[in-house]
C-alpha positions, 0 to 999 in steps of 0.5 A: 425799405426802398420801393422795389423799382429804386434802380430804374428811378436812379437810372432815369436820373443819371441818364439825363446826366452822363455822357452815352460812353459813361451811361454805357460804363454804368450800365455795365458795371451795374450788370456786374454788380447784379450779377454779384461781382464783389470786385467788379463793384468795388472797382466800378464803385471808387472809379464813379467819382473819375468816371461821372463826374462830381457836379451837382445833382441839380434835380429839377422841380419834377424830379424833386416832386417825384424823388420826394414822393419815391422817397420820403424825407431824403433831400438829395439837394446836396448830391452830386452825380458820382453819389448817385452813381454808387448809390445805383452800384450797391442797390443792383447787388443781389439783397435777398439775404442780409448776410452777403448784402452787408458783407459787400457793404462792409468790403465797400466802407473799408475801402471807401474814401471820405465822399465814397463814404458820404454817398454810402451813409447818405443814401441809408434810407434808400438800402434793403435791410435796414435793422442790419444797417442800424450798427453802421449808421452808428459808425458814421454817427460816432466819426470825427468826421463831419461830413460823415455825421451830416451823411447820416444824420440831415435830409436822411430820413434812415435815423428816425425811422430806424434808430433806437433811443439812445443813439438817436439822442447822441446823433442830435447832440452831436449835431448841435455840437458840431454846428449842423443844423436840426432843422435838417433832421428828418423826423426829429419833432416825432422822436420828441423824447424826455431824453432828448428834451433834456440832453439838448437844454443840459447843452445850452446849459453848458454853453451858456455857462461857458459863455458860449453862442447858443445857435438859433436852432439849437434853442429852436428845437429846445423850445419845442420839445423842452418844458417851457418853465426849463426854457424860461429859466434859460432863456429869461424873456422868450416865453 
């Protein structure tokens, strides 16, 4: 669960980044959301994007040291300005009780174009209630959607704190499917698990029966969580 003082963090961000008129738009705008606004935050939420601007974060090297330290294992490197706008939005909403939380949260994915979406399932591990957001993440994880799936899943450290087995497994496989790099999966080394261990070498199998490039970080992993005679077998001459 994030640090108590998240919002002034994130404000501290955006305020080097935005103009005085668009620092005043947030500020209002988060006033409302805190106030308990739906539709005030709804509207403030799908305008960010027109309003701050969609360059990079950028964070600089303290700012990287103290987002990391504020907020282990999320790697805001590929944020942009507009994310960490919404992301600021939905944090100001009043979350003592999940229920009304989750309830505004839906109302924010049923309207949310793609990257309103990447802002939400990126910033997973920053949100309250996070055995609440355990179905949601699923969403993102069974999208056909890419950029959804490297929300969720890469410099998110949400998944392996909070994710059970089963859907953990699923969200590595399908990394490896789809290209994204495992590299990136926060905790992925401590999720270590037979089951992982033998979904990802039954994949190489596949590849290689369909003569198929095994990327270099899929066999990366492999070869750290699998039994290395299975590895062997594989990959005759790596060990």
């Amino acid at each position: 669960m994030p640090r108590m003082d998240a919002g002034p963090i994130l404000d501290r961000l955006l305020a080097s980044r935005l103009g005085v008129d668009v620092q005043s738009w947030l500020t209002a705008a988060v006033r409302q959301s805190a106030a308990g606004q739906r539709t005030s935050l709804v509207l403030a939420f799908s305008s960010a994007g027109r309003r701050c601007g969609r360059a990079p974060l950028a964070l600089n090297a303290d700012e990287k040291l103290q987002f990391s330290e504020e907020f282990p294992g999320v790697d805001a490197s590929t944020w942009t300005v507009d994310q960490l706008a919404r992301l600021r939005l939905v944090l100001a909403w009043p979350a003592v009780e999940p229920a009304p939380f989750m309830a505004m949260l839906d109302d924010l994915f049923a309207a949310a174009a793609v990257e309103e979406a990447v802002a939400l399932y990126q910033g997973l591990a920053l949100l309250p209630h996070p055995t609440h957001l355990r179905e949601r993440a699923a969403v993102g994880i069974r999208s056909s959607l890419t950029p959804l799936l490297a929300a969720v899943a890469l410099g998110n450290s949400y998944p392996s704190a909070w994710l059970e087995e089963e859907p953990f497994c699923q969200m590595v496989l399908k990394c490896a499917f789809n290209g994204l790099a495992l590299e990136r999966i926060v905790g992925l080394d401590r999720r270590a698990c037979p089951r992982l261990a033998g979904m990802l070498t039954d994949f190489i199998r596949e590849r290689l029966a369909a003569k198929r490039v095994v990327a270099e970080d899929v066999w990366a992993v492999a070869e750290r969580l699998a039994d290395a005679a299975v590895i062997a077998q594989l990959r005759p001459g790596v060990r």
